[in-house]
N, C-alpha and C positions, 0 to 999 in steps of 0.2 A: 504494500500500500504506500502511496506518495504521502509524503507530510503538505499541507496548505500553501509553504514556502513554493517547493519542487513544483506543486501544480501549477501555482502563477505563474512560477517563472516558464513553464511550459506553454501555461496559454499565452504568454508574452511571446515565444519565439514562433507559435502556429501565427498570433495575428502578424508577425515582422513579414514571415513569408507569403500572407495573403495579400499583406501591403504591397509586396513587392511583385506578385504574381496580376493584382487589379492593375497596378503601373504597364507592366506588359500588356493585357488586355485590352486595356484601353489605346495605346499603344498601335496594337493589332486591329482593333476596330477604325480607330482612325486611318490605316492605310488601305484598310478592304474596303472603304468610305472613299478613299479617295480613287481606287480600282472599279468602281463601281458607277462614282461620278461619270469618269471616262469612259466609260462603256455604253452608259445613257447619253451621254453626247455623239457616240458614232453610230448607234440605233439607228438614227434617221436616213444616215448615209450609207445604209447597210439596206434600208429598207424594210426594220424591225420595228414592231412595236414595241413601247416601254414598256411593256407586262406582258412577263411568258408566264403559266402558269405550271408550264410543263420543268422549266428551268429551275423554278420553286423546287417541286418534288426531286429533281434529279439532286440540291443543294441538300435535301432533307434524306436522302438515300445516302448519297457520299458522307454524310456527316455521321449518319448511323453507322457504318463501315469503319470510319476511325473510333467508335464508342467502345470502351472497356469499362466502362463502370468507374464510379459505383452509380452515377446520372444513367436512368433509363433513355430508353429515346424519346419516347413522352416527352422528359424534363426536354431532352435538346431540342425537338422538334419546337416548344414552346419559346425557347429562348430565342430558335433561330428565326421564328414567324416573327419577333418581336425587332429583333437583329433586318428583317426585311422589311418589315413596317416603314422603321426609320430608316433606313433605304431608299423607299420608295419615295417618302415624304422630302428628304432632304431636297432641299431647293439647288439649281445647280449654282457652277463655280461661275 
């Protein structure tokens, strides 16, 4: 059993790495944000429209494929629709 001291200090070093793991996250959102921008900008000159919905599910299958737990796909599926949301919504550059 941990004495109260050892667990704090433990919770102290799980939140250091989640600090450091949201830093990257956001990080990685910001450039798949800016991957995405540029892609809705050459849409038109491709001849595509802004919303595939087929491209959705293929994002939500490939993302299931890199899934190892302990997130079901459920949870991903949820973050990612949310992850496309504000995708969709972002106003361009």
């Amino acid at each position: 059993m941990t004495d109260g001291n050892d667990a704090l200090s433990q919770i102290q070093e799980h939140r250091a790495q989640i600090d450091a793991l949201d830093k990257e996250i956001v990080e990685l959102l910001n450039a798949r944000t800016e991957l995405s921008l540029a892609i809705r900008a050459l849409k038109p000159g491709a001849h595509m429209g802004l919303y595939d919905p087929r491209r959705e599910e293929e994002i939500f299958e490939r993302v299931y494929g890199y899934n190892e737990g302990p997130l079901y796909n459920d949870n991903l599926r949820e973050i990612y629709k949310g992850i496309l949301k504000v995708m969709k919504e972002m106003p361009s550059l």
